[in-house]
C-alpha positions as CSV (number, residue, x, y, z in Angstrom):
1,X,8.9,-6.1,-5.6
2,X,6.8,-7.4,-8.3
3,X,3.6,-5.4,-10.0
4,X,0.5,-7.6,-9.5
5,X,-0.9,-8.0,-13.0
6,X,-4.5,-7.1,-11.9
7,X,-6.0,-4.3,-10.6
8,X,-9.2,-4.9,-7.9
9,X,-12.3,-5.0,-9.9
10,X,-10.4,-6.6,-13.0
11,X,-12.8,-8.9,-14.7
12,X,-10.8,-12.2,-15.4
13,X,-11.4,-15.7,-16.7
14,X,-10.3,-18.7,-14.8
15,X,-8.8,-20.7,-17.9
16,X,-9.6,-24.2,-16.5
17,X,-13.2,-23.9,-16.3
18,X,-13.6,-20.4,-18.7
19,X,-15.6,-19.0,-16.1
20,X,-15.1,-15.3,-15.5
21,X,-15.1,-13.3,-12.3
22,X,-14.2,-9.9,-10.4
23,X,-11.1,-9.4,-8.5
24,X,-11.7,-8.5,-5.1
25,X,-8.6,-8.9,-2.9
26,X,-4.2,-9.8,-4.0
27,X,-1.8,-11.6,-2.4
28,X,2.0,-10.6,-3.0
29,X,4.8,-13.2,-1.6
30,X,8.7,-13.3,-2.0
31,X,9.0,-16.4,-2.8
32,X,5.7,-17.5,-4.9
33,X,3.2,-16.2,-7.6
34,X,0.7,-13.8,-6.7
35,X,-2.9,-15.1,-5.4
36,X,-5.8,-13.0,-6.2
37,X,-9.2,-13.7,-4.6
38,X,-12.2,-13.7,-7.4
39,X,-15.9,-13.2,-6.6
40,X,-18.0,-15.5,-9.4
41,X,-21.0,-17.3,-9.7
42,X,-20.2,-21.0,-10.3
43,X,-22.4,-23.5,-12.7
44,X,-24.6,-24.1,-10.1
45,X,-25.4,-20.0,-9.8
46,X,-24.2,-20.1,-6.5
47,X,-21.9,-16.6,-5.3
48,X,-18.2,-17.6,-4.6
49,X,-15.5,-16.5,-3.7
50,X,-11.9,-18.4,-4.1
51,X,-8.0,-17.7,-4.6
52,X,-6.8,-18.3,-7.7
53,X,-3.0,-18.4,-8.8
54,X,-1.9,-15.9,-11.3
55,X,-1.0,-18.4,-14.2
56,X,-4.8,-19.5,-13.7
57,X,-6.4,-16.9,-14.5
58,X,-6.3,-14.3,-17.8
59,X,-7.7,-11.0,-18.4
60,X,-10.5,-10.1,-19.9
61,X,-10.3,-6.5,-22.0
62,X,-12.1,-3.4,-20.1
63,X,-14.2,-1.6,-22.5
């Protein structure tokens, strides 16, 4: 078993598009990376919500 990297309510930035949002659910498989499910608001400053892979996404530091 594999420790997931982020902890729900992690902020994180997805390093495609630099946009930065809040962890709210993991996925764990055997075989595969992690998933984690992000809440942001995209450019348009719509509310979404969408799985990201672990290698596409960093964190951010907690203060």
């Amino acid at each position: 078993m594999r420790n997931l990297r982020f902890k729900l309510g992690d902020k994180v930035v997805i390093k495609l598009s630099g946009a930065i949002g809040e962890v709210i659910g993991r996925a764990e498989y055997e075989h595969s990376e992690s998933n984690y499910l992000l809440r942001l608001v995209n450019k348009q400053g719509n509310l979404e919500r969408e799985w990201f892979n672990d290698s596409d996404i960093e964190g951010i530091a907690q203060e």
